[in-house]
C-alpha positions as CSV (number, residue, x, y, z in Angstrom):
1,X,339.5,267.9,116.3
2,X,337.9,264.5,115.4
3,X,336.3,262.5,118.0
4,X,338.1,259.3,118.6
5,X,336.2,256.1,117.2
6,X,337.5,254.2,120.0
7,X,339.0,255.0,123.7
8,X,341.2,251.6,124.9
9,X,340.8,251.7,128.5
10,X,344.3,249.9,130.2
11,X,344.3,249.4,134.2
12,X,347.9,249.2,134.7
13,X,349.4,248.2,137.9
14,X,353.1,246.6,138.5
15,X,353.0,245.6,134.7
16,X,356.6,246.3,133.8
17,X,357.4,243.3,132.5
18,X,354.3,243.2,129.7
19,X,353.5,246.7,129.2
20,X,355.2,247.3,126.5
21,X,354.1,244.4,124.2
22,X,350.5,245.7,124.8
23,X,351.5,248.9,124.1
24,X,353.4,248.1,121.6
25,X,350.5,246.1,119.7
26,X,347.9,248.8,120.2
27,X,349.9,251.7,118.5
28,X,350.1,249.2,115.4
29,X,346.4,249.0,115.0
30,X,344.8,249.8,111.5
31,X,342.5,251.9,112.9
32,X,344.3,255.3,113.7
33,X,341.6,257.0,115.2
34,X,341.9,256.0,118.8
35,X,343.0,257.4,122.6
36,X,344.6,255.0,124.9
37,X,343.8,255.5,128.6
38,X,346.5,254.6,130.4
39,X,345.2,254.7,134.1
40,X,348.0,253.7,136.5
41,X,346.6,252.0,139.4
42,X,349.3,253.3,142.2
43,X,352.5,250.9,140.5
44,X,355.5,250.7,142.3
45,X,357.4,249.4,139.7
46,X,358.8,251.2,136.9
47,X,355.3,251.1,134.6
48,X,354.7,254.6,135.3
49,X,358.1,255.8,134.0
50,X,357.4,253.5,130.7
51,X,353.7,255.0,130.7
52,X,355.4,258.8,130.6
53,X,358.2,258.1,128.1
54,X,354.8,256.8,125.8
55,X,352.9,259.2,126.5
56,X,355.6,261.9,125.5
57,X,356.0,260.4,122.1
58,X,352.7,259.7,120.9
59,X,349.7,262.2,121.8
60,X,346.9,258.9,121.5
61,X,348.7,257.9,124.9
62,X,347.2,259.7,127.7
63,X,348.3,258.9,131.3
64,X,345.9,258.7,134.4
65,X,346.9,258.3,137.9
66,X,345.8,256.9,141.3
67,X,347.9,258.1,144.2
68,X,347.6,254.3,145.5
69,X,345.9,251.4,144.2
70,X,342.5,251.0,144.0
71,X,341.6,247.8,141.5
72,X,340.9,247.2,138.5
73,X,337.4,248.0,138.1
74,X,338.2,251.5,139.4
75,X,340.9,252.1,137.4
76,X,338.2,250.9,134.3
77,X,335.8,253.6,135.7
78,X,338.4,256.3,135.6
79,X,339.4,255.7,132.3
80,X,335.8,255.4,131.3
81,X,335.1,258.9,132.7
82,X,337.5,260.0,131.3
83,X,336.5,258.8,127.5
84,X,336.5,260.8,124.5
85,X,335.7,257.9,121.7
86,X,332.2,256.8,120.8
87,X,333.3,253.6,121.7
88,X,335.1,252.4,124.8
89,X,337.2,249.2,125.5
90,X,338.9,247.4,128.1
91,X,342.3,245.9,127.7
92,X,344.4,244.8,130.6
93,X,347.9,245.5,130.7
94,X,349.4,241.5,130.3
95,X,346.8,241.1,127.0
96,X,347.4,242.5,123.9
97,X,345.4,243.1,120.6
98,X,345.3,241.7,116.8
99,X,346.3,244.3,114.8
100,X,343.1,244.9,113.0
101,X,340.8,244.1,116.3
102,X,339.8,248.1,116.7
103,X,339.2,248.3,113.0
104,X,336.7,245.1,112.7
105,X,335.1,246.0,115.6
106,X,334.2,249.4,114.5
107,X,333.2,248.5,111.6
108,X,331.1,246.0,112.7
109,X,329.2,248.4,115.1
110,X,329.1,251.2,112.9
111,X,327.7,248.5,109.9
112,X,324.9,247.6,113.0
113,X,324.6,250.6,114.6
114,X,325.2,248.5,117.5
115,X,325.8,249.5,121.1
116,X,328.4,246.9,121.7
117,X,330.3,244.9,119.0
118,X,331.9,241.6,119.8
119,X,335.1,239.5,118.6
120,X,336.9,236.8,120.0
121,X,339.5,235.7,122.3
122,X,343.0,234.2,121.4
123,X,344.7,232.8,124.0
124,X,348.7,232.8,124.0
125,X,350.3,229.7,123.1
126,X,347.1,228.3,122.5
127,X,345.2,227.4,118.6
128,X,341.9,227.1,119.7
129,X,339.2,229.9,120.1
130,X,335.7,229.0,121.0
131,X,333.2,230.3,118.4
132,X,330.4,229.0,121.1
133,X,329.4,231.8,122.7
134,X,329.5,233.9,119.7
135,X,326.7,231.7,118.1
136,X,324.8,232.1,121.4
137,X,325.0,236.0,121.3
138,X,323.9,235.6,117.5
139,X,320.3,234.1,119.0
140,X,320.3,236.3,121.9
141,X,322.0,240.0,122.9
142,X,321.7,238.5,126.6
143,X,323.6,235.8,126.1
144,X,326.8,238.2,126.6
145,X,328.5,237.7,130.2
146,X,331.6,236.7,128.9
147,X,334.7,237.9,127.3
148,X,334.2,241.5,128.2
149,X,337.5,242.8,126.4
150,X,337.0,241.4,123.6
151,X,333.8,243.6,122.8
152,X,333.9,247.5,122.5
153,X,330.8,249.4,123.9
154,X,329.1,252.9,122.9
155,X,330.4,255.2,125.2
156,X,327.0,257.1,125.3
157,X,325.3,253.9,126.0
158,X,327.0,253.1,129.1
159,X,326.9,256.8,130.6
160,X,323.2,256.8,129.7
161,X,322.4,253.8,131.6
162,X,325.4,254.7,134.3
163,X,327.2,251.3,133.4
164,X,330.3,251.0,135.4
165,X,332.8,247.9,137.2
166,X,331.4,247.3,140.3
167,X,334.3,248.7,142.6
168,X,333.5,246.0,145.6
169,X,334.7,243.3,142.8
170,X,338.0,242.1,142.1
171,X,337.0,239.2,140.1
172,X,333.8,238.8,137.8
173,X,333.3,242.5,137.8
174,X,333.8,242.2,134.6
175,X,330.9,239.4,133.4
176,X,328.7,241.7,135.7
177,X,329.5,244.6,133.4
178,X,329.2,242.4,129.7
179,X,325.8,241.2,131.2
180,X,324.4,244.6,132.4
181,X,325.7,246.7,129.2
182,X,324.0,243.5,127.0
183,X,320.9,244.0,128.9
184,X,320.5,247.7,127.9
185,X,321.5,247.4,124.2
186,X,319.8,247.8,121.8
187,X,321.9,245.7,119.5
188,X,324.7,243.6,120.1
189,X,327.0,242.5,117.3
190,X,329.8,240.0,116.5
191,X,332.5,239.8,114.9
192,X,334.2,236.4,115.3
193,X,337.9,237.3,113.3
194,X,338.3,240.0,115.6
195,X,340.9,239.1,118.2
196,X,342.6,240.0,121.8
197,X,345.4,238.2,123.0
198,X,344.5,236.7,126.4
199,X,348.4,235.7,128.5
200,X,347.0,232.4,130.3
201,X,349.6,233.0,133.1
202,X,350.0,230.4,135.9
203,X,349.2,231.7,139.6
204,X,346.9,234.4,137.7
205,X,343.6,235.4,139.6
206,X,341.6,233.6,136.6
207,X,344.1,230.6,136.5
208,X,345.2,230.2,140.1
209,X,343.8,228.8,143.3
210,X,340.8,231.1,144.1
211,X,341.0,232.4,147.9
212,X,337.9,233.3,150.0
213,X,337.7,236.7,149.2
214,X,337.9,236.1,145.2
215,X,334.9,233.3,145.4
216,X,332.8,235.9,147.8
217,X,333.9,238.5,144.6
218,X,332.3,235.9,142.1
219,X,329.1,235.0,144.6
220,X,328.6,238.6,144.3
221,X,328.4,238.8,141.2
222,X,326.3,235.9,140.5
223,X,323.8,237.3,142.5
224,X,323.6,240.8,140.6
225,X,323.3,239.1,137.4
226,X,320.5,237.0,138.6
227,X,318.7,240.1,140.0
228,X,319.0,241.3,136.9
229,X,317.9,238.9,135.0
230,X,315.3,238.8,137.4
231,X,314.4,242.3,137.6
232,X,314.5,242.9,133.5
233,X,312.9,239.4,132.7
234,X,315.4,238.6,130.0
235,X,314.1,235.4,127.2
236,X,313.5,231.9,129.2
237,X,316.4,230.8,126.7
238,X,318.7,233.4,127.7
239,X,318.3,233.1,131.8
240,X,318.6,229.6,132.0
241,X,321.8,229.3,129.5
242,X,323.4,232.4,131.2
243,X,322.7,231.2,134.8
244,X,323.6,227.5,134.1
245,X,327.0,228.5,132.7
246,X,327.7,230.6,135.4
247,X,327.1,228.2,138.2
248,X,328.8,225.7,136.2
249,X,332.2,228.6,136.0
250,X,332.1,228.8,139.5
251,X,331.5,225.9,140.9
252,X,334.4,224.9,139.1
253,X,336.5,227.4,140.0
254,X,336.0,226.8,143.8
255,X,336.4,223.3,143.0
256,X,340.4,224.0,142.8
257,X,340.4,225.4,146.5
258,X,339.9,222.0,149.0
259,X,339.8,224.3,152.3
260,X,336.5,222.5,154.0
261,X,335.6,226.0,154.9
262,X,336.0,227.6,151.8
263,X,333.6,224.6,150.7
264,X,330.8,225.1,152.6
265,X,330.6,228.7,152.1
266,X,330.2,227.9,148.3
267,X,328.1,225.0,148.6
268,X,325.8,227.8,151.4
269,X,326.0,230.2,148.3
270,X,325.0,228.1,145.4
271,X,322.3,226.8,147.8
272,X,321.0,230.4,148.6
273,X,320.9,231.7,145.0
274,X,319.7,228.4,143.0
275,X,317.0,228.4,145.2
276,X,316.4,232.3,143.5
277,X,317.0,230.9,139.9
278,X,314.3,228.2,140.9
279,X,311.9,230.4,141.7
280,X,312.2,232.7,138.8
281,X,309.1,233.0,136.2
282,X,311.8,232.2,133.7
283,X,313.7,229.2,135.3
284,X,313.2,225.9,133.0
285,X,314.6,222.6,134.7
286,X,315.2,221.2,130.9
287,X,316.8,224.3,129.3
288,X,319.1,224.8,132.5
289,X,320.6,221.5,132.3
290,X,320.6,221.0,128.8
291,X,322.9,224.1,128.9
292,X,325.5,222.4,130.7
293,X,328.1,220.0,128.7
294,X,327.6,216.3,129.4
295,X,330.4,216.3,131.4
296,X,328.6,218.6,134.0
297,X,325.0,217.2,133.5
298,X,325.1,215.6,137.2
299,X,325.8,219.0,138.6
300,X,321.9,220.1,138.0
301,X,320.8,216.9,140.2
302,X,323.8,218.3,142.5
303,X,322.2,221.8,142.9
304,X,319.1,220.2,143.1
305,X,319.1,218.1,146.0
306,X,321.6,220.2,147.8
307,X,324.2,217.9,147.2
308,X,327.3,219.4,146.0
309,X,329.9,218.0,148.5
310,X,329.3,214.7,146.3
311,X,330.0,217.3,143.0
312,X,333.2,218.3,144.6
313,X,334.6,214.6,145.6
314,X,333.8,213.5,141.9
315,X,335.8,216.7,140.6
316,X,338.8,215.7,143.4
317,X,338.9,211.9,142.4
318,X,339.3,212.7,138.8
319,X,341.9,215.2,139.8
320,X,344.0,212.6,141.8
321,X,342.9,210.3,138.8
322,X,345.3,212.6,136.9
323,X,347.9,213.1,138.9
324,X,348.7,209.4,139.2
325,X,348.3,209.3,135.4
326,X,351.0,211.7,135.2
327,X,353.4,210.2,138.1
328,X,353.1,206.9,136.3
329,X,353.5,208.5,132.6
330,X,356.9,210.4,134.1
331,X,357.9,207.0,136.3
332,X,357.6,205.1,132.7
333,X,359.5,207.6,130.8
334,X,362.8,207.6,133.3
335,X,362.6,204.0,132.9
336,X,362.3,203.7,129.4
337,X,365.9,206.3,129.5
């Protein structure tokens, strides 16, 4: 029996209601030479009934199950454990893939003899896909932290290095992973017309409101990738651009949550760890806010002088800025009716 090129690791918890389009889009791929890990995460719903009736009529389904649920990132190690393929990737169950994504992929690693292979994300309902960070990977391996399903990794790779989702996360584990995986290949490459299907749903955990214990999940994080960035002494280039971005993500993020609380435990955080970045032999004051788009260029002087709260009430004003944009445009519009 053939090893499978790729294993397509799903987490799958209380997903009836989109399980079967990803699914569905998976067993269409072009490249037939694939297991899909099915690892049910303790669902209550009716997933693991659909995941069974699959599994019983196609033998590339196989189904893995947690007695209760134990997140994502350890339903990704099970599944990864659990691998066959010489490559693995990671596909969550409200996503779903191009119909030529495996194919592309593996033909770009194989073509490279790359440990991970890169495409793209699509987003649902949306026409734009940002070929950005694919240029940046093109100068630098360690440029990837980002879009972590939409890459496939050599299986043998991460066991060797014992690469895994950091089971304390429930949000970021998965830039952590891209990051540390990138950081141990020995060649990373891209494939920009290879796409996954992200569902941009509203109230999601990367959409929605964050809540303490999600922004303590990405402060986490941050500090892991800056330790190892640190600790492995990636390019100047590649430090500063990956550390500005994700400062700039999750500053951001916390921005949507106005709890004063919440607030000052970020603002306590992104003290504590650009203070780390800063004393890095590889920090550059230039290259890290030259990273940043214009629109975010004042955020370095924020970081810098440990004034963020003025970072924040510039990001609410334009916010209510908005808002009143959008009462007056709807006021205007019953009106004009």
């Amino acid at each position: 029996m053939s090893i499978p090129a790729l294993s397509l690791i799903i987490p799958i918890h209380n997903s009836e209601s989109y399980l079967q389009d990803c699914l569905e889009r998976i067993l269409m791929q072009t490249e037939s030479n694939i297991e899909i890990l099915c690892v049910d995460d303790g669902s209550t719903d009716q997933s693991l009934t659909m995941l069974h009736n699959y599994a019983d009529h196609d033998p590339r389904v196989k189904l893995i199950s947690h007695s209760s649920n134990q997140g994502v990132s350890m339903a990704r190690n099970t599944g990864l454990q659990a691998a066959t393929g010489e490559y693995a990737a990671f596909v969550d169950s409200d996503d779903c893939l191009k119909p030529d994504f495996c194919r592309k992929l593996y033909a770009a690693a194989r073509r490279a003899d790359a440990d991970i292979a890169k495409g793209n994300y699509a987003y649902r309902n949306h026409d734009r896909i940002d070929f950005s960070i694919n240029r940046k990977i093109r100068e630098d391996k360690t440029n990837f932290y980002i879009q972590c399903s939409s890459a496939i990794f050599r299986t043998e790779m991460l066991r060797k290095h014992g690469i895994l989702f950091s089971p304390d996360l429930h949000a970021s584990e998965d830039l952590l992973f891209a990051f540390t995986a990138a950081c141990h290949a020995d060649m990373v490459a891209v494939a920009d017309d290879a796409h996954i299907i992200i569902n941009t749903r509203p109230g999601s955990a990367t959409f929605g409101i964050p809540d303490r214990d999600t922004l303590v999940s990405h402060y986490k994080a941050l500090d892991r990738i800056l330790h190892e960035a640190l600790s492995i002494g990636i390019e100047k280039a590649s430090f500063n651009y990956v550390l500005a971005s994700l400062f700039a993500l999750f500053i951001h993020i916390a921005a949507k949550n106005r709890d004063p609380e919440i607030r000052s435990f970020v603002i306590a955080e992104n003290r504590r760890l650009f203070g780390a970045a800063q004393a890095g032999r590889q920090f550059d004051p230039c290259l890290f806010s030259s990273d940043l788009v214009e629109a975010d260029k004042p955020l370095y002087a924020c970081l810098e002088a440990n004034t963020l709260p003025l970072f924040f009430q510039t990001i609410d004003n334009m916010q209510a800025q908005r808002c009143r944009m959008l009462r007056n445009r709807a006021h205007d519009a019953v009106r004009s009716s």
